[in-house]
N, C-alpha and C positions, 0 to 999 in steps of 0.2 A: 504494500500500500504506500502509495506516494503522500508526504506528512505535509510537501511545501505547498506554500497558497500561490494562488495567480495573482497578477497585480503589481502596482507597489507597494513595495516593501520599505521604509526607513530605517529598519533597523531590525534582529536577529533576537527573540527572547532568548531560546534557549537551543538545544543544537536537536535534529532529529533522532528519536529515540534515546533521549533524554526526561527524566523529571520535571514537570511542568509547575515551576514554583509558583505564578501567580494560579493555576487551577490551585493547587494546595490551600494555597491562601485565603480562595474565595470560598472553597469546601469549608477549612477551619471557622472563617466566621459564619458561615451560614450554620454550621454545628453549635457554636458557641451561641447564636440567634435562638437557635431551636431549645436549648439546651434552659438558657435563660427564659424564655416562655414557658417552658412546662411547669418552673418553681412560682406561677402567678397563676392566680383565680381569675377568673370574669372580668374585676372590676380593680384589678392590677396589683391587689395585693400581693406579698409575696409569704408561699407557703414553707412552714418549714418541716 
C-alpha cells in the first residue's frame, strides 16, 4: 500500500511506516476526553 499523498506537500511529518505521533496525540486526548466525562453526572458534577 502506497502511504504518500498527492499534492502539495510542505513538509514530511513522519517517514513511511513509521509511528504516527500527532494520530497518538489526538487518540490520547480524545481518551483523556472520554475518560474525564465518565467521572460527571448529567449536570456536570463530578463522581467519585
Amino acid at each position: 500500500m502506497d502511504s504518500s499523498m498527492t499534492g502539495l506537500n510542505y513538509f514530511d511529518l513522519e517517514k513511511a511506516g513509521q509511528p504516527r505521533k500527532w494520530n497518538t496525540l489526538r487518540a490520547l486526548r480524545i481518551f483523556n476526553w472520554w475518560n474525564a466525562a465518565e467521572r460527571k453526572d448529567p449536570c456536570g458534577r463530578i463522581l467519585v
